[in-house]
HTML snippet that shows the backbone in 3Dmol.js (N, CA, C, O; Angstrom):
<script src="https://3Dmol.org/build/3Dmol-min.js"></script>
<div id="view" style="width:600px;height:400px;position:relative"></div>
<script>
const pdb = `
ATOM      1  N   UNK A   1       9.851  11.895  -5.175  1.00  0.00           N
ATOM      2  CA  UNK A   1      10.828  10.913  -5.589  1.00  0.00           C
ATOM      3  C   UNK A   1      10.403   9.505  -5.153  1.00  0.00           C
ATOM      4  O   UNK A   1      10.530   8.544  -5.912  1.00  0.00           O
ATOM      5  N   UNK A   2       9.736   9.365  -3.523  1.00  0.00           N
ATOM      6  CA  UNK A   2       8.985   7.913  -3.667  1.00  0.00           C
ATOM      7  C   UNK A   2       8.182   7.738  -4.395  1.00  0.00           C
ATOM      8  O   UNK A   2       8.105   6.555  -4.728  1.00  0.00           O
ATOM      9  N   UNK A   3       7.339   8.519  -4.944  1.00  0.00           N
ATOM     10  CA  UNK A   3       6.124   7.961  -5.791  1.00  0.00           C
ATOM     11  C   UNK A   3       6.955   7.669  -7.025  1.00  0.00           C
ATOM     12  O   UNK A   3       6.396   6.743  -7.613  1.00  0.00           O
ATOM     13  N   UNK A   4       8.215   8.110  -7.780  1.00  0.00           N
ATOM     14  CA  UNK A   4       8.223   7.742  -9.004  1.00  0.00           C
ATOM     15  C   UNK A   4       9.418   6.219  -9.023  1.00  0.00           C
ATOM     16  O   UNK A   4       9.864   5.532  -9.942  1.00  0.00           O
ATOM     17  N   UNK A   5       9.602   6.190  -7.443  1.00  0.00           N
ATOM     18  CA  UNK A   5      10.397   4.936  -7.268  1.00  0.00           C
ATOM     19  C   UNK A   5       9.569   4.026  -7.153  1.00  0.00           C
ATOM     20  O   UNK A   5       9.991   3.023  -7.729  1.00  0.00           O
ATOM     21  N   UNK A   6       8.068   3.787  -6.445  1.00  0.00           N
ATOM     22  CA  UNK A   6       7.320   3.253  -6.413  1.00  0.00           C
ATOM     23  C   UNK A   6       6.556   2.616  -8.108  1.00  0.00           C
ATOM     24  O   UNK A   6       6.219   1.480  -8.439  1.00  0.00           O
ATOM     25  N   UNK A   7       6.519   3.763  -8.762  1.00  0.00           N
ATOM     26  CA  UNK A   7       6.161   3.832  -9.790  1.00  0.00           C
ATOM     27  C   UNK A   7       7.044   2.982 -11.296  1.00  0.00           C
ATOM     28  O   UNK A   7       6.788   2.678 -12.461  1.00  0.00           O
ATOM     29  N   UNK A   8       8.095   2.901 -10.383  1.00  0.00           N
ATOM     30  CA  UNK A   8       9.169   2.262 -11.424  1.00  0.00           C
ATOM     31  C   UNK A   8       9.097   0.299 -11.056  1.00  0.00           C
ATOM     32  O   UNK A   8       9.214  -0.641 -11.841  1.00  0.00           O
ATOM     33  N   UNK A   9       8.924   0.310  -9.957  1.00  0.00           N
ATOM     34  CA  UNK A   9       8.751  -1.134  -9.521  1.00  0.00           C
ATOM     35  C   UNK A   9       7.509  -1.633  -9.727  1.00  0.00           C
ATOM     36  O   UNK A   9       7.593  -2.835  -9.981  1.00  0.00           O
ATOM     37  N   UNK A  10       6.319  -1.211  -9.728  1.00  0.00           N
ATOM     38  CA  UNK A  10       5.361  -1.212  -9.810  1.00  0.00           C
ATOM     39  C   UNK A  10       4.310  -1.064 -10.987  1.00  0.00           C
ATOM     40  O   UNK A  10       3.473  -1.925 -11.256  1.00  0.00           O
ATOM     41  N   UNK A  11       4.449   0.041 -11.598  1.00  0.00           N
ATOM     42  CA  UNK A  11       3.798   0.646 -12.948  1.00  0.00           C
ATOM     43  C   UNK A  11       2.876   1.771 -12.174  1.00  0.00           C
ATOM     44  O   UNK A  11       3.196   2.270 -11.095  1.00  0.00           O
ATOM     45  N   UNK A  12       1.767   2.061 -12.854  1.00  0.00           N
ATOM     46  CA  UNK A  12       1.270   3.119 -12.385  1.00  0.00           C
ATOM     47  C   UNK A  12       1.398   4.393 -13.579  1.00  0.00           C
ATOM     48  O   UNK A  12       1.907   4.405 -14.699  1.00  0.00           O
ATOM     49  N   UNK A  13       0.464   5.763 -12.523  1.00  0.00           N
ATOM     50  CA  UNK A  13       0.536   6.650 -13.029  1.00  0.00           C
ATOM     51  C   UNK A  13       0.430   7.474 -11.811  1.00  0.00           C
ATOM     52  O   UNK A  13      -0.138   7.033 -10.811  1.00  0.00           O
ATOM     53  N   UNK A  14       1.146   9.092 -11.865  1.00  0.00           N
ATOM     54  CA  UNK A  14       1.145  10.152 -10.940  1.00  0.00           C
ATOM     55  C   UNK A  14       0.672  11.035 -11.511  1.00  0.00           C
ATOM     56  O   UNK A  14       0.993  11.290 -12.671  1.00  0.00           O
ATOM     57  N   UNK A  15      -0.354  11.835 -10.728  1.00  0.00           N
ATOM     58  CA  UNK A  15      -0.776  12.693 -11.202  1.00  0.00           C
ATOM     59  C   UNK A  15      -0.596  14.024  -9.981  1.00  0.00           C
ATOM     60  O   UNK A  15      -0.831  13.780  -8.797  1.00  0.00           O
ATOM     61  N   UNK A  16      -0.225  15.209 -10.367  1.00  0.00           N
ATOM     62  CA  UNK A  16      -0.567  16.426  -9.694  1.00  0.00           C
ATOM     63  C   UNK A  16      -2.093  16.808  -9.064  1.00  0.00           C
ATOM     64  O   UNK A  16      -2.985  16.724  -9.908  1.00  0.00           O
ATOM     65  N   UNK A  17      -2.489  17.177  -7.831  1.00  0.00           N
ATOM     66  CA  UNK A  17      -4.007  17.253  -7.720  1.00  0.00           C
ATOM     67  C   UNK A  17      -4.242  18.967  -7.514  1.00  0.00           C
ATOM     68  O   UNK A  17      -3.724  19.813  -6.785  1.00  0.00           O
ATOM     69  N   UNK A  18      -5.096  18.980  -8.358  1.00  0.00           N
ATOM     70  CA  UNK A  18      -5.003  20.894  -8.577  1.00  0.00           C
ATOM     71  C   UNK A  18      -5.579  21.521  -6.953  1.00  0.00           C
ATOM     72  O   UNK A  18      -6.146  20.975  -6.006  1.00  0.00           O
ATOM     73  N   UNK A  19      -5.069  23.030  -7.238  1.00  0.00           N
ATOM     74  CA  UNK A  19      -5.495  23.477  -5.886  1.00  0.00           C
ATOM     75  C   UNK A  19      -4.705  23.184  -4.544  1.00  0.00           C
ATOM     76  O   UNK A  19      -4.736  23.915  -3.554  1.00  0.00           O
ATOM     77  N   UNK A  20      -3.743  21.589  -4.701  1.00  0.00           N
ATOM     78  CA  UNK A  20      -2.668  21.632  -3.532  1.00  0.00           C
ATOM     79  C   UNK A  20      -1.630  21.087  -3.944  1.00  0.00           C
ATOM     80  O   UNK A  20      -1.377  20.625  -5.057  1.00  0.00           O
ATOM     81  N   UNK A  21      -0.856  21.159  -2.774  1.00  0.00           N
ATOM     82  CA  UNK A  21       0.908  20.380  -3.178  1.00  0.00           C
ATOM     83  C   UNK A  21       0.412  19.397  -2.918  1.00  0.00           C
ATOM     84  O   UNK A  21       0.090  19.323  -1.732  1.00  0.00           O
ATOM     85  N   UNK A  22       0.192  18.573  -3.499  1.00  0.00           N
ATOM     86  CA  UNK A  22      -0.089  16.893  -3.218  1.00  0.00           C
ATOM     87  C   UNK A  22       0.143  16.020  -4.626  1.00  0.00           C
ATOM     88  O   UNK A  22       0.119  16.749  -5.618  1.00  0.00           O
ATOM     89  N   UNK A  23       0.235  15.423  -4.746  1.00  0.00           N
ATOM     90  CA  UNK A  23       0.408  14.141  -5.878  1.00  0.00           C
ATOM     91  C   UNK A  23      -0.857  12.881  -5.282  1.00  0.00           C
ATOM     92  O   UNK A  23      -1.288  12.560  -4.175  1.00  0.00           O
ATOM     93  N   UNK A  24      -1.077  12.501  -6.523  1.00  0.00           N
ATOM     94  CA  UNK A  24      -2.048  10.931  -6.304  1.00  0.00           C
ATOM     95  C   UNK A  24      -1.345  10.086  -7.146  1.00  0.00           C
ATOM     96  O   UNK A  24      -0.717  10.517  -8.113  1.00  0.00           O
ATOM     97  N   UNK A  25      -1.418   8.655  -6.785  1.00  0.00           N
ATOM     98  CA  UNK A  25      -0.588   7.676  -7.172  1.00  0.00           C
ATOM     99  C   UNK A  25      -1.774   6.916  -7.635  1.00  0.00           C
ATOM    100  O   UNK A  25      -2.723   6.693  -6.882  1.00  0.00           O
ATOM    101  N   UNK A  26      -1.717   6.402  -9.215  1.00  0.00           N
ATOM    102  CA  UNK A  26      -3.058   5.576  -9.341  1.00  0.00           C
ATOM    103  C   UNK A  26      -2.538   4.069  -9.979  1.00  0.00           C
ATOM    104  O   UNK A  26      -2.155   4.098 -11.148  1.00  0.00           O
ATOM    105  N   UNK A  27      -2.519   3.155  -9.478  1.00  0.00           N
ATOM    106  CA  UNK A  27      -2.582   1.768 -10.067  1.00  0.00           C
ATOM    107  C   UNK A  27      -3.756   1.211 -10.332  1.00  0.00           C
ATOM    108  O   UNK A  27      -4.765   1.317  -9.635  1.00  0.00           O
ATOM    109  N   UNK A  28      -3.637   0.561 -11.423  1.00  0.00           N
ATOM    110  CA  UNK A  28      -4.897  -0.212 -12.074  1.00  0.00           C
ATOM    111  C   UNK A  28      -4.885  -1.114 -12.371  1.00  0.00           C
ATOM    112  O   UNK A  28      -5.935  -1.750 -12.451  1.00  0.00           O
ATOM    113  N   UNK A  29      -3.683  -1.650 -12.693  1.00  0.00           N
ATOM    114  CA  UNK A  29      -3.062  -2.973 -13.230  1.00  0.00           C
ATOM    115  C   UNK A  29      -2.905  -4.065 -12.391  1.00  0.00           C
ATOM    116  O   UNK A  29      -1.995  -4.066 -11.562  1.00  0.00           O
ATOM    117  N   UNK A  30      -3.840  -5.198 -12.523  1.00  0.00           N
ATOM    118  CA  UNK A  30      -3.858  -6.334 -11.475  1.00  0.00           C
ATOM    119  C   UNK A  30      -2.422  -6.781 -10.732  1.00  0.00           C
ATOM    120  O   UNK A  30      -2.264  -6.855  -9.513  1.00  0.00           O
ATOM    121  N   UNK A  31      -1.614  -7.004 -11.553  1.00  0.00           N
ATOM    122  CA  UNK A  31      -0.290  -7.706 -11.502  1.00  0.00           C
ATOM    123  C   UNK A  31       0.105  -6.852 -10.557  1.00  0.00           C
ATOM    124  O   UNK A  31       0.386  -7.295  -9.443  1.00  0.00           O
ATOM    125  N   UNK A  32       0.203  -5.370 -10.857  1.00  0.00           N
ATOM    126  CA  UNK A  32       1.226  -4.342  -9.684  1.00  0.00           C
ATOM    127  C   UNK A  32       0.256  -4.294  -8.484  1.00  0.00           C
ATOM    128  O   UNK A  32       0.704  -4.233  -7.339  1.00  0.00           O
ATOM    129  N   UNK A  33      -1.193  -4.322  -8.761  1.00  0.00           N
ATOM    130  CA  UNK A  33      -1.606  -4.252  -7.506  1.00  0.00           C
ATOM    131  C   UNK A  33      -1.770  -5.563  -6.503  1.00  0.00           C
ATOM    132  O   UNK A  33      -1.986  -5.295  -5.322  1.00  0.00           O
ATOM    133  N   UNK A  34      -1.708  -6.555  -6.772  1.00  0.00           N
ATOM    134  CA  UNK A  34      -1.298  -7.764  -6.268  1.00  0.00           C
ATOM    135  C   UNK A  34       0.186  -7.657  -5.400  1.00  0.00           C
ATOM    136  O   UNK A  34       0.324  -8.110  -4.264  1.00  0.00           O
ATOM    137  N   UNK A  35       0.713  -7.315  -5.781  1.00  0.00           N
ATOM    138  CA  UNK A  35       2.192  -7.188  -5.894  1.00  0.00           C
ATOM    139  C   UNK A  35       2.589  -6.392  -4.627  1.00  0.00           C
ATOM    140  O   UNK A  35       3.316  -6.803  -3.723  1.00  0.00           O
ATOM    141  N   UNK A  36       1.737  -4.673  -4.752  1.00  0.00           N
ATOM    142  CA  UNK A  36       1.736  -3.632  -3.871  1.00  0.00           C
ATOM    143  C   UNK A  36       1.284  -4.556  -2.431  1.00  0.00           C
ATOM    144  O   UNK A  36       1.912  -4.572  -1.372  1.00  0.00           O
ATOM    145  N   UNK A  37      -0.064  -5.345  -2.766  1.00  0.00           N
ATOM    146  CA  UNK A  37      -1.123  -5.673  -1.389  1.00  0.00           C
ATOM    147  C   UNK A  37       0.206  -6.959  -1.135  1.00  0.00           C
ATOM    148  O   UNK A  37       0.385  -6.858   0.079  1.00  0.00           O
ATOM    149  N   UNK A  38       1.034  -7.895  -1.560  1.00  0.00           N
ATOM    150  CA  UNK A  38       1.643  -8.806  -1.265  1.00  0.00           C
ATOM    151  C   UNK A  38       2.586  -7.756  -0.213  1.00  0.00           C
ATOM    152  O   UNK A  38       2.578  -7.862   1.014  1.00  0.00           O
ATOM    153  N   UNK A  39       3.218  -6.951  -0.822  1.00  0.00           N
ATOM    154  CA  UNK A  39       4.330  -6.330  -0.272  1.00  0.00           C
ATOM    155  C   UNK A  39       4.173  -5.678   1.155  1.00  0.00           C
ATOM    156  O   UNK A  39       5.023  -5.738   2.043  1.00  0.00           O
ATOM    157  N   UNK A  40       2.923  -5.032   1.239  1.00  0.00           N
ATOM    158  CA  UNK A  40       2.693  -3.661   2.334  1.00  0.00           C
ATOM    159  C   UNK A  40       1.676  -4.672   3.826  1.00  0.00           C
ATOM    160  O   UNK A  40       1.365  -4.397   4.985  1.00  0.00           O
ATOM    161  N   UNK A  41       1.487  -5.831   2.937  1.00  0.00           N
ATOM    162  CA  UNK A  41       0.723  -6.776   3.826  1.00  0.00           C
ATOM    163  C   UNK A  41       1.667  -7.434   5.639  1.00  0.00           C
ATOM    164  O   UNK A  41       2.586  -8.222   5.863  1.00  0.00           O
ATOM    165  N   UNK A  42       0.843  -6.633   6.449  1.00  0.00           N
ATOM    166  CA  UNK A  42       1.762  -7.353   7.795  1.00  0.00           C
ATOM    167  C   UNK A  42       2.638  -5.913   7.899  1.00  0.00           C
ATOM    168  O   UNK A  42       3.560  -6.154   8.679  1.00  0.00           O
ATOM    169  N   UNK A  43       2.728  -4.575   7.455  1.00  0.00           N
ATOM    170  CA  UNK A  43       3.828  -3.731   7.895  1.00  0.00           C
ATOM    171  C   UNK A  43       2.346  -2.760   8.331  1.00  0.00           C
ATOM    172  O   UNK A  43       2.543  -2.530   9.525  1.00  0.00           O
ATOM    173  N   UNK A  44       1.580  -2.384   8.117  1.00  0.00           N
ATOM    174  CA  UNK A  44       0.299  -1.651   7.974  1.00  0.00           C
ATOM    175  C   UNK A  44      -0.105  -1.472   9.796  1.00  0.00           C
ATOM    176  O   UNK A  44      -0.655  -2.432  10.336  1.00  0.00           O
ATOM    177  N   UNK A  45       0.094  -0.675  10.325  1.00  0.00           N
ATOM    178  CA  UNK A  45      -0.504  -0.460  12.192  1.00  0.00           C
ATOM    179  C   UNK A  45      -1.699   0.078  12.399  1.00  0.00           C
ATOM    180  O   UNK A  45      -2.479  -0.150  13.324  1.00  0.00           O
ATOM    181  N   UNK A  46      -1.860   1.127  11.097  1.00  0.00           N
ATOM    182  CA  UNK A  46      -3.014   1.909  11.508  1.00  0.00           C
ATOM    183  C   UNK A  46      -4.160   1.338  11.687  1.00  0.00           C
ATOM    184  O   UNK A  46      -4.331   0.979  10.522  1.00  0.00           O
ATOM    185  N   UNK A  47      -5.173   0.935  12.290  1.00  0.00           N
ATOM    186  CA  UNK A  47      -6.446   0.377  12.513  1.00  0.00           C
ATOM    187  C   UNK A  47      -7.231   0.649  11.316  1.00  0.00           C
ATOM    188  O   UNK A  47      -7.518  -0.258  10.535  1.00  0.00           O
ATOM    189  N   UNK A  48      -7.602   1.900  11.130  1.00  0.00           N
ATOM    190  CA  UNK A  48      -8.205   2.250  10.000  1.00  0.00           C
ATOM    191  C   UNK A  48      -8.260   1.515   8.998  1.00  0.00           C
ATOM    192  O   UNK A  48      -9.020   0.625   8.616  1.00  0.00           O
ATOM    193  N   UNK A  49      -6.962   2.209   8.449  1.00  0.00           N
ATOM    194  CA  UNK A  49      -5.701   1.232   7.029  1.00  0.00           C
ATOM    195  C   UNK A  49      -5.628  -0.011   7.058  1.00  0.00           C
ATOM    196  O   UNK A  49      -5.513  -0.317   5.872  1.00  0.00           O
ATOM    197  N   UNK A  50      -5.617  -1.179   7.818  1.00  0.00           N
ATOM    198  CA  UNK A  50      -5.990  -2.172   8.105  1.00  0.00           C
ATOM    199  C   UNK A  50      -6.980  -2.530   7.877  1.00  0.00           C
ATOM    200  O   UNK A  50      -7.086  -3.366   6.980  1.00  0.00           O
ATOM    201  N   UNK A  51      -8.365  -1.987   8.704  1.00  0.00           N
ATOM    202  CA  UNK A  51      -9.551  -2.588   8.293  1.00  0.00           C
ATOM    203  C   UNK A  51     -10.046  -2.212   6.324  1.00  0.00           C
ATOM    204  O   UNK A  51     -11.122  -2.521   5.812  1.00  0.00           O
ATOM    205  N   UNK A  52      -8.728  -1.408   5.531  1.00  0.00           N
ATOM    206  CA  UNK A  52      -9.113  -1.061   3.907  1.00  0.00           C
ATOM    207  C   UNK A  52      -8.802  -2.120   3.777  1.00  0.00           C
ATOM    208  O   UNK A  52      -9.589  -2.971   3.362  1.00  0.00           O
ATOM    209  N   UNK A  53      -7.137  -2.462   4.205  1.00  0.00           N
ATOM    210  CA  UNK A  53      -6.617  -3.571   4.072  1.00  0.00           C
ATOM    211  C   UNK A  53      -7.175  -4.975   3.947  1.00  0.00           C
ATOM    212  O   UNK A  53      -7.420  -5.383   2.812  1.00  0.00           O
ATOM    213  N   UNK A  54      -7.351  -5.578   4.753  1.00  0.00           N
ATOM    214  CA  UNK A  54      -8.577  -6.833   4.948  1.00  0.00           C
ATOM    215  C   UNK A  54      -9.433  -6.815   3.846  1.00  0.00           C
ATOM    216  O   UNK A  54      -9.159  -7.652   2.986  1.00  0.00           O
ATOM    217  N   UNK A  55     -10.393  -6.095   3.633  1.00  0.00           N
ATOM    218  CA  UNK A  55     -11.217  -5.727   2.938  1.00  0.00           C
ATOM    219  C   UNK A  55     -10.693  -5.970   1.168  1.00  0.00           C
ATOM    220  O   UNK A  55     -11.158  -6.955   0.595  1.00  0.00           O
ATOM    221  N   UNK A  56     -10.016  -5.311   0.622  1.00  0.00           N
ATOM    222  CA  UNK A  56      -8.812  -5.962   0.087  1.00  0.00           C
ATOM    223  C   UNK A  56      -8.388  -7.222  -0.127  1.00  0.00           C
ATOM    224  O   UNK A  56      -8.587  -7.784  -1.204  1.00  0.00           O
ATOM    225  N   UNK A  57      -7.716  -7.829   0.951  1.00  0.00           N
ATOM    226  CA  UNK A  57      -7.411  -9.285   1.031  1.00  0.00           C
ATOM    227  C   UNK A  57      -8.309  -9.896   0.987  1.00  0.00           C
ATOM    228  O   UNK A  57      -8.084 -10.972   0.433  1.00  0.00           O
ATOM    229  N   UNK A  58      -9.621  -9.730   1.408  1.00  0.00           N
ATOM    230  CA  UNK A  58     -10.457 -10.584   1.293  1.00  0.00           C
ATOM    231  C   UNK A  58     -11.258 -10.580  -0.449  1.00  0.00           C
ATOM    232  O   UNK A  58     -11.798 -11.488  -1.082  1.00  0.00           O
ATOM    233  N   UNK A  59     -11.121  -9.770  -0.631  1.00  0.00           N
ATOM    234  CA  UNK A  59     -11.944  -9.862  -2.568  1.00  0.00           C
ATOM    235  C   UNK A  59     -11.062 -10.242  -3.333  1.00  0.00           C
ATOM    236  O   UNK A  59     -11.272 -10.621  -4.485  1.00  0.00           O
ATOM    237  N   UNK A  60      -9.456 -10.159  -2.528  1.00  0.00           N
ATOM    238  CA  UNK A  60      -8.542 -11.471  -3.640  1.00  0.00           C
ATOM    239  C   UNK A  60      -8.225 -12.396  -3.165  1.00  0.00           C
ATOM    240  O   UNK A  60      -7.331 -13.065  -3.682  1.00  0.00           O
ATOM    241  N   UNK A  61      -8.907 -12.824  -1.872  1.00  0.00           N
ATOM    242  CA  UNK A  61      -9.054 -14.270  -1.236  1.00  0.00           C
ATOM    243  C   UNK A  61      -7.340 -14.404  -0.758  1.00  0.00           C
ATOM    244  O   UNK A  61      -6.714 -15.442  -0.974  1.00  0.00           O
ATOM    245  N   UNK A  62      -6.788 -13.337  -0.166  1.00  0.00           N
ATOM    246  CA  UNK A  62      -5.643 -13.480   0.603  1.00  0.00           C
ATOM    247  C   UNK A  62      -5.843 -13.247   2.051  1.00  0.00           C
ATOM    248  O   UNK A  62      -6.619 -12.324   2.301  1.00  0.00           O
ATOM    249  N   UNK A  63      -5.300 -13.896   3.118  1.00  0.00           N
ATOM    250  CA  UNK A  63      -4.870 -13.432   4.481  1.00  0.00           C
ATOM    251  C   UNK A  63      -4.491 -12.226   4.969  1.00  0.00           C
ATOM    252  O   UNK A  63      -3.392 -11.910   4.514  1.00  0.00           O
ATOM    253  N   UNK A  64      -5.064 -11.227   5.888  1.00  0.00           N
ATOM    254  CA  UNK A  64      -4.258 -10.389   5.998  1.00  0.00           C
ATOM    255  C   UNK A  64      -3.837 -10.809   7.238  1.00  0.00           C
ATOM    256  O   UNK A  64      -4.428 -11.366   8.163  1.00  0.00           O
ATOM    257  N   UNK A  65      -1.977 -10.198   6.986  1.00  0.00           N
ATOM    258  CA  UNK A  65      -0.861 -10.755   8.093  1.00  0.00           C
ATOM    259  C   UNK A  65      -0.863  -9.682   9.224  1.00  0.00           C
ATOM    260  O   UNK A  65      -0.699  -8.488   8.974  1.00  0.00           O
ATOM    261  N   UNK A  66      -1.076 -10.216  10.597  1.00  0.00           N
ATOM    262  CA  UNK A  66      -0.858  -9.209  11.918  1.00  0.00           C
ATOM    263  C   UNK A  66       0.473  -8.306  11.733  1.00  0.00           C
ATOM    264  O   UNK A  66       1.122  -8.656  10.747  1.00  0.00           O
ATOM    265  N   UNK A  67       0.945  -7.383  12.351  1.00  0.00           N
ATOM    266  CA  UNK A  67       2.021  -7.015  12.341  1.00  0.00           C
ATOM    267  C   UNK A  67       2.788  -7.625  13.546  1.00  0.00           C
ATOM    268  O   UNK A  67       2.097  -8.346  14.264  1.00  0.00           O
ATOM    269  N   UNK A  68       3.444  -7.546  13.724  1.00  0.00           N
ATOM    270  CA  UNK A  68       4.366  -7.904  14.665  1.00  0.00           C
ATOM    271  C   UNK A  68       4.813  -6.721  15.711  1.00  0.00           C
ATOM    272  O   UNK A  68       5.358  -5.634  15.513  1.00  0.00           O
ATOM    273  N   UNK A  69       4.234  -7.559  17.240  1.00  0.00           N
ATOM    274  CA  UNK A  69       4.168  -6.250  18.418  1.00  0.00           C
ATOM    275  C   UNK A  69       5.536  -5.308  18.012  1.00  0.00           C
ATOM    276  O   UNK A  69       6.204  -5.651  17.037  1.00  0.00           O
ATOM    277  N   UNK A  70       5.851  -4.322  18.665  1.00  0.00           N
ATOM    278  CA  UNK A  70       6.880  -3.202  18.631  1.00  0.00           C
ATOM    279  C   UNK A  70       6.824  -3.384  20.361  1.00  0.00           C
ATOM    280  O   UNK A  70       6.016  -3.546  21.275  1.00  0.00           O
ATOM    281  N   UNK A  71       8.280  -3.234  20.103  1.00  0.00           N
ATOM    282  CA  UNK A  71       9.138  -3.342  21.492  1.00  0.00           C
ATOM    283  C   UNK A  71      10.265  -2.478  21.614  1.00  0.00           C
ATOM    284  O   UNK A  71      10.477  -1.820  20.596  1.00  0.00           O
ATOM    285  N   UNK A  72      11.097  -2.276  22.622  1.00  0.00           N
ATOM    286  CA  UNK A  72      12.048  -1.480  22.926  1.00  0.00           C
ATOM    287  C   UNK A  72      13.437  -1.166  21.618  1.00  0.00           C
ATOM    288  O   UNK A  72      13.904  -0.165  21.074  1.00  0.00           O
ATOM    289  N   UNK A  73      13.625  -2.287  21.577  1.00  0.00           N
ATOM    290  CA  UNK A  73      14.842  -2.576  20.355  1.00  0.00           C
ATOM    291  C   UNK A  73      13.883  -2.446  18.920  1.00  0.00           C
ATOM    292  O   UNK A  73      14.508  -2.468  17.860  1.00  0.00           O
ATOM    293  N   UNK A  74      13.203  -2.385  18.895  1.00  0.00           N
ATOM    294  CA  UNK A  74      13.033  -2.316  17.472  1.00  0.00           C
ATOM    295  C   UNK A  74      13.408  -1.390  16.676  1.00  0.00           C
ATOM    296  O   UNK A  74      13.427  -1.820  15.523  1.00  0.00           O
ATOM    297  N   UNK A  75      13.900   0.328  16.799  1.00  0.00           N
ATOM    298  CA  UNK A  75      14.348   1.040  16.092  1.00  0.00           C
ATOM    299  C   UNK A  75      15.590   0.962  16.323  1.00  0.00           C
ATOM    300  O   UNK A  75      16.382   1.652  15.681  1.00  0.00           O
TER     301      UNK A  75
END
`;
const viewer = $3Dmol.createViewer("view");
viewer.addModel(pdb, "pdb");
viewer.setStyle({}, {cartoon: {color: "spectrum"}});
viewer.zoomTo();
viewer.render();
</script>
């Protein structure tokens, strides 16, 4: 149900991946993917995912935004 909410704001296509319960989410379309990297930019912790991230921002000549430390109150 997120992927086809995602999919509604966004555009896209979902596909089933044979052999497991899994779904793949594929965007291709500049506009939604601009859109996705504007949105998810600065919420992203994982180191990894981050360094895709950057990588990313940098071949569409955007900033990528730090996240903001996590502290006691935050949940």
């Amino acid at each position: 149900m997120l992927l086809e909410d995602i999919k509604s704001k966004l555009g896209g296509s979902i596909y089933k991946t044979s052999g497991a319960k899994a779904y793949k989410y594929q965007l291709s379309n500049l506009k939604g993917l601009m859109d996705l990297v504007l949105r998810i930019n600065g919420l992203i912790r994982n180191p990894i995912r981050m360094l895709q991230l950057d990588k990313v921002c940098k071949h569409y000549g955007l900033l990528l935004k730090v996240p903001n430390k996590l502290t006691y109150n935050n949940g």
